[in-house]
N, CA, C and O atoms as a Tinker XYZ file with bonds, in Angstrom:
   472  protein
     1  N    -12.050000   49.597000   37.928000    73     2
     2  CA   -11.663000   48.233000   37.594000    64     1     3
     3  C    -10.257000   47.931000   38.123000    63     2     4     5
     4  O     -9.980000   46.918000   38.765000    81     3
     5  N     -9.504000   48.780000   37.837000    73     3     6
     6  CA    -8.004000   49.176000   38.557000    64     5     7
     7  C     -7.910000   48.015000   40.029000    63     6     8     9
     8  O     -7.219000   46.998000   39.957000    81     7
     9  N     -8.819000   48.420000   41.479000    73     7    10
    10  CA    -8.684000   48.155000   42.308000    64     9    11
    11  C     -9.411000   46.700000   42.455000    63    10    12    13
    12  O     -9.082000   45.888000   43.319000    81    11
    13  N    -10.433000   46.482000   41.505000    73    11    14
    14  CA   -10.813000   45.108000   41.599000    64    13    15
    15  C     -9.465000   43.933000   40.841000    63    14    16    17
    16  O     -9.377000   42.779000   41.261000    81    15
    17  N     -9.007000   44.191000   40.296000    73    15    18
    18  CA    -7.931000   43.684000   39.528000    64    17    19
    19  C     -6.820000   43.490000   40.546000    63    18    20    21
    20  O     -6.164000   42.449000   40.558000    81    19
    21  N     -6.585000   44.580000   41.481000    73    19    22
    22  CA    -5.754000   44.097000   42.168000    64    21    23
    23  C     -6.065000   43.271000   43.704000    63    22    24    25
    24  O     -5.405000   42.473000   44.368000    81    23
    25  N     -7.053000   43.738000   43.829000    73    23    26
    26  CA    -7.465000   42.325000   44.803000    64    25    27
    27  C     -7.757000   41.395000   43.876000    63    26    28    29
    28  O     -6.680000   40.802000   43.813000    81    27
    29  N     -8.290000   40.998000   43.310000    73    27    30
    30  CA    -8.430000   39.452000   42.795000    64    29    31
    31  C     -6.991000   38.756000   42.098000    63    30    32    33
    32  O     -6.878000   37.591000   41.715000    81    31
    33  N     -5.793000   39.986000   42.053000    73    31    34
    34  CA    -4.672000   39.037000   42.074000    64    33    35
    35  C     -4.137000   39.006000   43.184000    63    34    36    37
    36  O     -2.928000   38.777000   43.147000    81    35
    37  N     -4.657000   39.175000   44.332000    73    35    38
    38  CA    -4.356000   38.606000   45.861000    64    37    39
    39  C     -5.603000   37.262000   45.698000    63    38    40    41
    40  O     -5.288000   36.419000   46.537000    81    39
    41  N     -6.302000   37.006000   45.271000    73    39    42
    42  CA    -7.004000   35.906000   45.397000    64    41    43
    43  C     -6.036000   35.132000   44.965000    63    42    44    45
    44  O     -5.483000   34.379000   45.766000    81    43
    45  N     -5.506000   35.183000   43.139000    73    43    46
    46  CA    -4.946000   35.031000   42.849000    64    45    47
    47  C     -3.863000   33.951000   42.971000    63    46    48    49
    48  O     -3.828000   32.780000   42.592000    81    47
    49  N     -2.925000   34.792000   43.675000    73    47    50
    50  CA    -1.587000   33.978000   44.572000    64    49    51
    51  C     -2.152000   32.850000   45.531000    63    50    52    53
    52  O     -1.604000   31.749000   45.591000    81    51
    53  N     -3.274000   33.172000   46.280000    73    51    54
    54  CA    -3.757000   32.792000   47.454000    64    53    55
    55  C     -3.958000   31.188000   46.642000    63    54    56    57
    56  O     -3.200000   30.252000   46.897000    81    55
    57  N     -5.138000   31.081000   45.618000    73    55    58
    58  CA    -5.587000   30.344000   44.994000    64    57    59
    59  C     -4.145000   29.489000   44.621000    63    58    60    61
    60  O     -4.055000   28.309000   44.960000    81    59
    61  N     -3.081000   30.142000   43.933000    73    59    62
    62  CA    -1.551000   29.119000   43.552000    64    61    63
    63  C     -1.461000   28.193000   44.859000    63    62    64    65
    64  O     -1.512000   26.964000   44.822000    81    63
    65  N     -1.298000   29.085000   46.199000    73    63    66
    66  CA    -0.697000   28.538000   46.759000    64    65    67
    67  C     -1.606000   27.220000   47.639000    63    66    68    69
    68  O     -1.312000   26.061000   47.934000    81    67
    69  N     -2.695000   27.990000   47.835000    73    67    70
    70  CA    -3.412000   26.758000   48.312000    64    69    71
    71  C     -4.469000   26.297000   47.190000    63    70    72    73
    72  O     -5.689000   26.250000   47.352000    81    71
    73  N     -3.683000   25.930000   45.895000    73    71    74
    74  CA    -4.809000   24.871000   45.346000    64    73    75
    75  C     -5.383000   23.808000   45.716000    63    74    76    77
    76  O     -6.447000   23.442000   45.217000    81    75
    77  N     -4.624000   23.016000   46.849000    73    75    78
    78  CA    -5.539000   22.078000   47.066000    64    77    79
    79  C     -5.878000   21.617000   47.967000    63    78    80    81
    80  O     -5.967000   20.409000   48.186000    81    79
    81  N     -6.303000   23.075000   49.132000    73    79    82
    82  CA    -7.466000   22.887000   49.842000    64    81    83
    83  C     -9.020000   23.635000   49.167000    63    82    84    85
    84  O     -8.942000   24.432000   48.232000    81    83
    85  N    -10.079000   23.332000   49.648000    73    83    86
    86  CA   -11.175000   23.751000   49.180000    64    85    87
    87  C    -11.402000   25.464000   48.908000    63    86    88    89
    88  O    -10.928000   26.518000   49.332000    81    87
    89  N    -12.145000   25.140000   48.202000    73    87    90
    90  CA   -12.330000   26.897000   47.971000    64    89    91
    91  C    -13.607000   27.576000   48.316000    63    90    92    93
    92  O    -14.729000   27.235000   47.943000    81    91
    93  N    -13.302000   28.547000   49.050000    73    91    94
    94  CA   -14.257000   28.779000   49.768000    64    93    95
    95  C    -14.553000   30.439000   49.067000    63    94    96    97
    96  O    -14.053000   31.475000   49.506000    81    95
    97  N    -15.552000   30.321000   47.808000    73    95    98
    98  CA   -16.248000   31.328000   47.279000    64    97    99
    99  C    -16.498000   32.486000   47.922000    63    98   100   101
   100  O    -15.936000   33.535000   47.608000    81    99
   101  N    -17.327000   32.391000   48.838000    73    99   102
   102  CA   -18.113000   33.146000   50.043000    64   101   103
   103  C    -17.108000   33.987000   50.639000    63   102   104   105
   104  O    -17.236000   35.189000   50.873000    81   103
   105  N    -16.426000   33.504000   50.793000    73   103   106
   106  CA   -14.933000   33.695000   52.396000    64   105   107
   107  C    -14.346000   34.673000   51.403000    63   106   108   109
   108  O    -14.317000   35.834000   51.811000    81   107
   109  N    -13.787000   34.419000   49.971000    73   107   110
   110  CA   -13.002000   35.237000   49.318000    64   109   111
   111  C    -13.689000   36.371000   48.674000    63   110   112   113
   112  O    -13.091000   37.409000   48.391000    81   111
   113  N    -14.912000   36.183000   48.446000    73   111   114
   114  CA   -15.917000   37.783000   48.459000    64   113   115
   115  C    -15.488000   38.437000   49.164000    63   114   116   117
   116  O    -14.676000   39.343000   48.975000    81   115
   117  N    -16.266000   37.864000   50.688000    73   115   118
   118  CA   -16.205000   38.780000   51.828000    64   117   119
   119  C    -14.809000   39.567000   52.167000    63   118   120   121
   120  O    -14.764000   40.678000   52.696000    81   119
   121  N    -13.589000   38.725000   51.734000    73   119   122
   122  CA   -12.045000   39.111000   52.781000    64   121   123
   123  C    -12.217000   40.588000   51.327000    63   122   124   125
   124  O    -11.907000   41.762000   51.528000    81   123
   125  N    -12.717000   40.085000   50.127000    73   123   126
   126  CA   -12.069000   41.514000   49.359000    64   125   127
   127  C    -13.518000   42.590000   49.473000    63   126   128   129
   128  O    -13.370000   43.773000   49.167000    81   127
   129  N    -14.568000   42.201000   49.821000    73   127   130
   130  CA   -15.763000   42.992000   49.915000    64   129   131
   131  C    -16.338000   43.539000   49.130000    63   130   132   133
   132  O    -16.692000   44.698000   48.915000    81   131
   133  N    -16.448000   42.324000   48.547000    73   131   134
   134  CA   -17.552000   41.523000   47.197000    64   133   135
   135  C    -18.738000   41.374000   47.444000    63   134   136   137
   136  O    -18.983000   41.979000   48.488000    81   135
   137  N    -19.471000   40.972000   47.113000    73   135   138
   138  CA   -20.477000   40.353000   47.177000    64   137   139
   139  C    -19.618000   38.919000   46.111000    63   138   140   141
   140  O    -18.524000   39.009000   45.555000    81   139
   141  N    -20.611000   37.642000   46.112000    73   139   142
   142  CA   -20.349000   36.406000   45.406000    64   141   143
   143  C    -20.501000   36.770000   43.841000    63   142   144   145
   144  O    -19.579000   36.688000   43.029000    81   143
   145  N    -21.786000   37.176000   43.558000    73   143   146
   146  CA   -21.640000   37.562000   41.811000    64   145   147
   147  C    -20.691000   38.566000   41.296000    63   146   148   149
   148  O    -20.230000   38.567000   40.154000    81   147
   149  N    -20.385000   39.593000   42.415000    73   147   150
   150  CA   -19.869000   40.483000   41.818000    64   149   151
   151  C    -18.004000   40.061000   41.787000    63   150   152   153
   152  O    -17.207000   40.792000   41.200000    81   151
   153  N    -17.647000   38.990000   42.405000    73   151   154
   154  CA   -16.690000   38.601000   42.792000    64   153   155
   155  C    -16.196000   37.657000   41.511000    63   154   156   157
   156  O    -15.063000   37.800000   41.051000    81   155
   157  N    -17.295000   36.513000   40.876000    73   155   158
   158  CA   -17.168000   35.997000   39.979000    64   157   159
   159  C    -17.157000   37.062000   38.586000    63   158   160   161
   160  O    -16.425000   36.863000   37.617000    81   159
   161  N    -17.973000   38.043000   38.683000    73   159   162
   162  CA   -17.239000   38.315000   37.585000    64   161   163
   163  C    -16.317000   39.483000   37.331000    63   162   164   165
   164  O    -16.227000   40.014000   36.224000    81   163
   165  N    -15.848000   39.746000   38.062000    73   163   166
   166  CA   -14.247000   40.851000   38.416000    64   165   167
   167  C    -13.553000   39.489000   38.323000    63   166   168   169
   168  O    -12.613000   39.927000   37.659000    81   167
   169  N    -13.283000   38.295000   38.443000    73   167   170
   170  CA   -12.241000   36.595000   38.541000    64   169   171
   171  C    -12.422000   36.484000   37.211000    63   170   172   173
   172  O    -11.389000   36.433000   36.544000    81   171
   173  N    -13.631000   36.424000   36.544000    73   171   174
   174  CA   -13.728000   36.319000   35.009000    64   173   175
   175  C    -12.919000   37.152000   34.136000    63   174   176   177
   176  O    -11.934000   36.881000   33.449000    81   175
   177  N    -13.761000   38.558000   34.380000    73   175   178
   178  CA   -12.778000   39.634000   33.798000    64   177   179
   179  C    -11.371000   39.343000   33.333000    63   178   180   181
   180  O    -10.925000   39.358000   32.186000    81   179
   181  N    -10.594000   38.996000   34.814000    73   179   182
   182  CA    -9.185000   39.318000   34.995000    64   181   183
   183  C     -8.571000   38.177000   34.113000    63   182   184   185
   184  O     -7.720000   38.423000   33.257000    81   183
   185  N     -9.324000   36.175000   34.513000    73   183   186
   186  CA    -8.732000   35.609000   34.174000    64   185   187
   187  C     -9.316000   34.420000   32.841000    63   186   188   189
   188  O     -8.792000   33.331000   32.607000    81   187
   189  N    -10.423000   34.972000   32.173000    73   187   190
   190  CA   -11.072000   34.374000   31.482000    64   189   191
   191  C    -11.883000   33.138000   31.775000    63   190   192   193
   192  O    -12.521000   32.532000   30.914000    81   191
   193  N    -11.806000   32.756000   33.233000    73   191   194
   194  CA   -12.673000   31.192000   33.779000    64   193   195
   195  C    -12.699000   31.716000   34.983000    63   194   196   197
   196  O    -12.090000   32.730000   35.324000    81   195
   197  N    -13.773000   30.692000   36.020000    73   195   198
   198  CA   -14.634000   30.970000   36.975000    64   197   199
   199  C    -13.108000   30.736000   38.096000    63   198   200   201
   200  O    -11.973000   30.362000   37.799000    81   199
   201  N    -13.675000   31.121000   39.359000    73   199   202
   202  CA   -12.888000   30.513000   40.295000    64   201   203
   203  C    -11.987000   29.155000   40.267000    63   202   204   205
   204  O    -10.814000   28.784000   40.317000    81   203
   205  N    -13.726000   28.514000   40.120000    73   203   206
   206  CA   -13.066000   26.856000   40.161000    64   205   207
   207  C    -12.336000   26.264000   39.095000    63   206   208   209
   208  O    -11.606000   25.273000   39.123000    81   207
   209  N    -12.721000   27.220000   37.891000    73   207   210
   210  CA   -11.932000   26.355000   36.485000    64   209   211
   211  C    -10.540000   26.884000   36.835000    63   210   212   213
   212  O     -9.615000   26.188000   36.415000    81   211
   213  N    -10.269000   27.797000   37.406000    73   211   214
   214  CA    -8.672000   28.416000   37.886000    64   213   215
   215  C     -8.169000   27.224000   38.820000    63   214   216   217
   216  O     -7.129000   26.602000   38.601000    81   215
   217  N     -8.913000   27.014000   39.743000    73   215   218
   218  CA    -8.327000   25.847000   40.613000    64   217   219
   219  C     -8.377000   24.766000   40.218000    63   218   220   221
   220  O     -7.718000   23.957000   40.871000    81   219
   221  N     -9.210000   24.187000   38.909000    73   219   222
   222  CA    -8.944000   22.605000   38.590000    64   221   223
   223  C     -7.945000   22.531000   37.630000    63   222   224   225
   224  O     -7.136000   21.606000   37.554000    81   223
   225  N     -7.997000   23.645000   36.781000    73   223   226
   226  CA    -6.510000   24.427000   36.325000    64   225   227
   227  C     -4.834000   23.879000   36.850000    63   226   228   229
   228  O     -3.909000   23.315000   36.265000    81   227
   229  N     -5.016000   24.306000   38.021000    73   227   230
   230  CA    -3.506000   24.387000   38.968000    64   229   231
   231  C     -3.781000   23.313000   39.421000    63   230   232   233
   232  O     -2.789000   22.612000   39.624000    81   231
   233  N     -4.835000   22.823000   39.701000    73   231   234
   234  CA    -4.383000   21.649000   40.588000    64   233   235
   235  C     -4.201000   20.119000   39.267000    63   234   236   237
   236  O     -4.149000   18.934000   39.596000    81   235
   237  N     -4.164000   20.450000   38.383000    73   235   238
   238  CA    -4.264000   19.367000   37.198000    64   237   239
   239  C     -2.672000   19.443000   36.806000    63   238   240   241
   240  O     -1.831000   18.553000   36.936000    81   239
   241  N     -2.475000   21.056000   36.177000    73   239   242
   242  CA    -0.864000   20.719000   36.230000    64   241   243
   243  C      0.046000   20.574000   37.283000    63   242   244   245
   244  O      1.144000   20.068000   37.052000    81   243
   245  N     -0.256000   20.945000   38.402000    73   243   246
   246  CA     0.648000   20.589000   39.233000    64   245   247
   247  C      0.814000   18.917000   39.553000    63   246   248   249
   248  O      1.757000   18.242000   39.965000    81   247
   249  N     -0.713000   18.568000   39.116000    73   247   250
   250  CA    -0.721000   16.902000   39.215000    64   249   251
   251  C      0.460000   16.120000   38.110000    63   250   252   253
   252  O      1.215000   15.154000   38.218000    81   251
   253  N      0.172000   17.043000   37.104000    73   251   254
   254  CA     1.117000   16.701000   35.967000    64   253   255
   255  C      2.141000   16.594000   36.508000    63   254   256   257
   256  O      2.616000   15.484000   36.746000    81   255
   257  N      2.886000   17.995000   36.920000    73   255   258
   258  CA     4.299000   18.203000   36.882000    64   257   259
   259  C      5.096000   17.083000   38.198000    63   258   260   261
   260  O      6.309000   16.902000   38.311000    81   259
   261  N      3.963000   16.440000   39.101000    73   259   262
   262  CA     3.985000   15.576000   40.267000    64   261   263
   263  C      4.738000   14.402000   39.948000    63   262   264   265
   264  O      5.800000   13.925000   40.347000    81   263
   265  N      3.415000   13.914000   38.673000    73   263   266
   266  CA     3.582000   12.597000   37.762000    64   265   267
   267  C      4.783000   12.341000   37.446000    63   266   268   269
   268  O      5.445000   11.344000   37.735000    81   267
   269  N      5.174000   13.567000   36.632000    73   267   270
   270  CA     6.683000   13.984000   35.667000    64   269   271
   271  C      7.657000   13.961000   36.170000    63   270   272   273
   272  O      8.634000   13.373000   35.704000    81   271
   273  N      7.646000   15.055000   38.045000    73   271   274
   274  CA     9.143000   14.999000   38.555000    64   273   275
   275  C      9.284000   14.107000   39.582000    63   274   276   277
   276  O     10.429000   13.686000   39.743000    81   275
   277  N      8.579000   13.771000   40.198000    73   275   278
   278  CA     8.255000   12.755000   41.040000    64   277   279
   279  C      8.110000   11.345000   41.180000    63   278   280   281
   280  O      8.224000   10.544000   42.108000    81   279
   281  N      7.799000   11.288000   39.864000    73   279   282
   282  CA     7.564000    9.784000   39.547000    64   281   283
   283  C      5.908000    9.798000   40.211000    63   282   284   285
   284  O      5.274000    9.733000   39.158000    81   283
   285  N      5.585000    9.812000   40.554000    73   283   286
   286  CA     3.727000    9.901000   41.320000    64   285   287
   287  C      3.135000    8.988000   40.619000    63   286   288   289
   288  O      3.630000    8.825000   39.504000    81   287
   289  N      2.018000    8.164000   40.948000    73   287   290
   290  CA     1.328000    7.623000   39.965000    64   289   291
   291  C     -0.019000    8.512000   40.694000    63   290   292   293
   292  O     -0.150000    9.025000   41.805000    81   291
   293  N     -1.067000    8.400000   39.304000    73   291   294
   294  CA    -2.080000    8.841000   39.309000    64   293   295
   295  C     -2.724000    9.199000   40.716000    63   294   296   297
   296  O     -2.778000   10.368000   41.098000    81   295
   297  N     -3.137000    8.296000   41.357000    73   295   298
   298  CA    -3.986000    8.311000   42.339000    64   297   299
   299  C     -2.999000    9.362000   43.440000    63   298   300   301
   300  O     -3.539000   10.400000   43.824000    81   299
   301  N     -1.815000    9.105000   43.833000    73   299   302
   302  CA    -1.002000    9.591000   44.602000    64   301   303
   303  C     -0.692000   10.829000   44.198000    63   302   304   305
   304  O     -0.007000   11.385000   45.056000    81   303
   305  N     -0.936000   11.618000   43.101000    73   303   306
   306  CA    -0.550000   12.646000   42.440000    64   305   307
   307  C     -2.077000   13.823000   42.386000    63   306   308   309
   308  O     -2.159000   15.051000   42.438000    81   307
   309  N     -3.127000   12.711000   42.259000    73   307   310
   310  CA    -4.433000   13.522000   42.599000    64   309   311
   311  C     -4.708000   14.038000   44.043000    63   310   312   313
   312  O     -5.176000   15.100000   44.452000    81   311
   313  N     -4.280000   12.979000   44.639000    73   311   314
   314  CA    -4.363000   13.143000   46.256000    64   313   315
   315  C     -3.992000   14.159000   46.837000    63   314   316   317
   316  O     -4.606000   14.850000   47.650000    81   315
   317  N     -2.232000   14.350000   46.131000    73   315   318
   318  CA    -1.447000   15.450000   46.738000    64   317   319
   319  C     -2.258000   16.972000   46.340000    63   318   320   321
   320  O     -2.364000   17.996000   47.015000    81   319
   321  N     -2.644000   16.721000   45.291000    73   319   322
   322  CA    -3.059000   17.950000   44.582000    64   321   323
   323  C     -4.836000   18.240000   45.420000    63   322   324   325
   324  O     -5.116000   19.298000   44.856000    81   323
   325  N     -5.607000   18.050000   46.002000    73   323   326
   326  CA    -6.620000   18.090000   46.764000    64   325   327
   327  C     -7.951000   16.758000   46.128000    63   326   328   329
   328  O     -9.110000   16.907000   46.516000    81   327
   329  N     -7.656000   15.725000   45.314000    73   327   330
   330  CA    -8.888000   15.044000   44.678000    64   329   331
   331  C     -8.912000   14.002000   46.039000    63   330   332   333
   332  O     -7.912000   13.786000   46.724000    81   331
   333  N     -9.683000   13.658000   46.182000    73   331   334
   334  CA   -10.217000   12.762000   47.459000    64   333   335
   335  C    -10.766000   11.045000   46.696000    63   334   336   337
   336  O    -10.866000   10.037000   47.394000    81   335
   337  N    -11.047000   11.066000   45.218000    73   335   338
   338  CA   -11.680000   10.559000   44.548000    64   337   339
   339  C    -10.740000   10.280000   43.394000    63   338   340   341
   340  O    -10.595000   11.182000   42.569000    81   339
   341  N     -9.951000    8.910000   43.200000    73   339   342
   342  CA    -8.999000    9.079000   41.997000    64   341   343
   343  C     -9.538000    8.596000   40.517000    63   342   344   345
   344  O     -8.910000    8.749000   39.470000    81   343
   345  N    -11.246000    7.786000   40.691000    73   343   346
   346  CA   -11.616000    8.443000   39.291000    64   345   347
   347  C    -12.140000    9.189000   38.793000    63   346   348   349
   348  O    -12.580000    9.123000   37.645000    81   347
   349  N    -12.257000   10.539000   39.924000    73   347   350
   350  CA   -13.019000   11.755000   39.538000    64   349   351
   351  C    -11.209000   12.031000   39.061000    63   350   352   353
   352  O    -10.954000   11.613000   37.932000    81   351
   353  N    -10.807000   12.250000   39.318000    73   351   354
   354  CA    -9.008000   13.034000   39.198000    64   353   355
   355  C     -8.755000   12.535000   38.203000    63   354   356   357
   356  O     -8.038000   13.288000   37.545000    81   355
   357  N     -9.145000   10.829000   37.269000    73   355   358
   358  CA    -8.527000   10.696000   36.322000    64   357   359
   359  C     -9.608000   11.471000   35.679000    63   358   360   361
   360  O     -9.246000   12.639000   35.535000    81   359
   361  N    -10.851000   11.243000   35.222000    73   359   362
   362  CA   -11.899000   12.009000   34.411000    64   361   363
   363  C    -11.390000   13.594000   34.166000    63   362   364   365
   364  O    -11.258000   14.208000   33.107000    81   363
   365  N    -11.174000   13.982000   35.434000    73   363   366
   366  CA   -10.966000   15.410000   35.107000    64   365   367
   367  C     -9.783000   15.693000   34.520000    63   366   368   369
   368  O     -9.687000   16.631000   33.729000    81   367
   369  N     -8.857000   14.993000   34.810000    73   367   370
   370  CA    -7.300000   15.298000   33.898000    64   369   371
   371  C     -7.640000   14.666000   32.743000    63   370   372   373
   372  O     -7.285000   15.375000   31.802000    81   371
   373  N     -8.259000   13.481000   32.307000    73   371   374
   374  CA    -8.182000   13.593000   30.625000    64   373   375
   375  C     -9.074000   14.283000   29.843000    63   374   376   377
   376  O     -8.986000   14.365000   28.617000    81   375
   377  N    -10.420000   15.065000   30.905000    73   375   378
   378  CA   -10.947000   16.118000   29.998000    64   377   379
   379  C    -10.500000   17.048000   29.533000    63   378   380   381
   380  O    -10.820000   17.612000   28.486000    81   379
   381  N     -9.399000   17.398000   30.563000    73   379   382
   382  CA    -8.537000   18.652000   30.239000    64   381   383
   383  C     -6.902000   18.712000   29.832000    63   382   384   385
   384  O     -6.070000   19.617000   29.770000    81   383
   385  N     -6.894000   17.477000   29.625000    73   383   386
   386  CA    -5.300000   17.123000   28.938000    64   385   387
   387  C     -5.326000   16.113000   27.391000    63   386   388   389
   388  O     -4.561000   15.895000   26.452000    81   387
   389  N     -6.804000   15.667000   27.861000    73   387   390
   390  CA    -7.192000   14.869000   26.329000    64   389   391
   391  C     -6.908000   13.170000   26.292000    63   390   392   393
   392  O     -7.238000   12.383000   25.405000    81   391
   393  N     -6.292000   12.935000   27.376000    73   391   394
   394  CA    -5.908000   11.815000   27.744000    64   393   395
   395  C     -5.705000   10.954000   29.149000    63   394   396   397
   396  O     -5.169000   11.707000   29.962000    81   395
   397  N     -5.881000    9.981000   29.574000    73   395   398
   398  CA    -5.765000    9.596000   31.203000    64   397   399
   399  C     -4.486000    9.850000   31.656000    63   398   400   401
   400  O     -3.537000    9.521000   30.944000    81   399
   401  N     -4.306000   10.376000   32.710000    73   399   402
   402  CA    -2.838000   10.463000   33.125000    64   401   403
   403  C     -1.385000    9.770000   32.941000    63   402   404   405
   404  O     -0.346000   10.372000   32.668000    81   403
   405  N     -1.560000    8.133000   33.185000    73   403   406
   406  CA    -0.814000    7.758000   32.541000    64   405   407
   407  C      0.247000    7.698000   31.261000    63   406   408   409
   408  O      1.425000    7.877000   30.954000    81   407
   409  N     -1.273000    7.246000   30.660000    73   407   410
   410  CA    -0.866000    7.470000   28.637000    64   409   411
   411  C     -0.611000    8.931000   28.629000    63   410   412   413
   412  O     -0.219000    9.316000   27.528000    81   411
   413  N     -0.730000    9.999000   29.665000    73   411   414
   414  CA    -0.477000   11.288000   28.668000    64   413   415
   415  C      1.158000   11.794000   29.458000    63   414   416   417
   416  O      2.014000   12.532000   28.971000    81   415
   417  N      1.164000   11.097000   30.793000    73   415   418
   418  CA     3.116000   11.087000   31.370000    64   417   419
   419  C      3.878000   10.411000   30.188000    63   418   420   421
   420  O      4.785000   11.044000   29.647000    81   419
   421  N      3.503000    8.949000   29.689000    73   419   422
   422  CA     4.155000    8.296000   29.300000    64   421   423
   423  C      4.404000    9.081000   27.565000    63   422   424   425
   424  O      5.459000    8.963000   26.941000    81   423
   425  N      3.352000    9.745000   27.124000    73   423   426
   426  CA     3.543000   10.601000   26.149000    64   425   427
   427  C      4.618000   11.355000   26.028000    63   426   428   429
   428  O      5.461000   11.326000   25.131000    81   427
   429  N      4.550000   12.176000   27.160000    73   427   430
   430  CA     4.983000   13.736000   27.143000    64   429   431
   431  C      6.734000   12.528000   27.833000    63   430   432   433
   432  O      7.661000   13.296000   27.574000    81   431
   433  N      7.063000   11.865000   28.156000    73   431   434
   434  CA     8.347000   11.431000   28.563000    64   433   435
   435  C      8.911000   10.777000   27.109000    63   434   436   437
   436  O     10.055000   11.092000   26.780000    81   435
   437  N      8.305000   10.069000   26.421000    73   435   438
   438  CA     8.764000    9.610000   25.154000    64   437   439
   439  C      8.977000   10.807000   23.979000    63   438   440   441
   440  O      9.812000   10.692000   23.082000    81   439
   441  N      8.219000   11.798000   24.108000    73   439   442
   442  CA     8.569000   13.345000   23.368000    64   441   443
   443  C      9.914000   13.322000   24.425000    63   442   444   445
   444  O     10.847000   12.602000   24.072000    81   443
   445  N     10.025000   13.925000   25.444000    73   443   446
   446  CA    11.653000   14.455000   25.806000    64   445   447
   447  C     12.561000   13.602000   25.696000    63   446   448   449
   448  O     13.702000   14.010000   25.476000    81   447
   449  N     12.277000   12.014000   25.834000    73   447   450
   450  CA    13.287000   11.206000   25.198000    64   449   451
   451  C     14.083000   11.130000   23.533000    63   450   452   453
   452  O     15.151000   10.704000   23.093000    81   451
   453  N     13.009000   11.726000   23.043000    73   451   454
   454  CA    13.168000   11.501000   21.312000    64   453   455
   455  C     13.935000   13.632000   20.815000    63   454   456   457
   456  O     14.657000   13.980000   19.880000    81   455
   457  N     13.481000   14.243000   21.639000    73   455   458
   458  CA    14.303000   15.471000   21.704000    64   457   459
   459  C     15.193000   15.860000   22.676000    63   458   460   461
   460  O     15.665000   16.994000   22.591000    81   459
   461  N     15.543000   15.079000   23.660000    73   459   462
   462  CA    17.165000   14.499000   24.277000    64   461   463
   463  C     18.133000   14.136000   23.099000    63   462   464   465
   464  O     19.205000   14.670000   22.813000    81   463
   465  N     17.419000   12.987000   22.422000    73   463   466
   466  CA    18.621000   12.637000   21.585000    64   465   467
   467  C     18.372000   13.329000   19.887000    63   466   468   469
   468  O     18.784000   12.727000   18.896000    81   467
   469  N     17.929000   14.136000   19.837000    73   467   470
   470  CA    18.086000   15.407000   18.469000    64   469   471
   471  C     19.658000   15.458000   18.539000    63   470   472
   472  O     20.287000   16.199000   17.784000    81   471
């Protein structure tokens, strides 16, 4: 398990850095010499969700942190992050943040405004 662990945290990094180009399942078997099932679940193992829930993962907060330091609005913030589709990008960020992007920047900025001035 040792050596599967450490290739799949070379997927890993790979996956940080290019979250948001496509992911190519197949390709990342083969480079660690996997097979596809056996690949998904040595990725499970290590990180408790599939490939792709790792990449909609990173590519959601990084959309966040876009929104936040950037000023980004939605659509421009999905884009950067790989969504092609900005109401698939809002759907998927408020399934997994609980709220549409907007209302949940404008949230999380009125929390650091109100614990700025503590």
């Amino acid at each position: 398990m040792r050596g599967h662990s450490h290739r799949i945290a070379r997927t890993l990094e790979r996956l940080r850095q290019d979250f948001d180009q496509p992911l190519r399942i197949e390709e990342n078997a083969r480079e660690l010499g996997m097979s596809v099932s056996g690949f998904h679940h040595h990725f499970r193992a290590v990180t408790a969700m599939s490939p792709l829930q790792f990449q909609k993962r990173m590519r959601l907060q990084e959309a966040r942190r876009l929104m936040l330091g950037e000023d980004l609005d939605a659509a421009s913030a999905g884009y950067r992050v790989g969504y092609s589709d900005a109401s698939h990008f809002t759907r998927e960020y408020k399934r997994h943040f609980g709220e549409p992007p907007a209302r949940d920047v404008e949230r999380l900025r009125e929390a650091a405004m109100e614990s700025a001035s503590l």
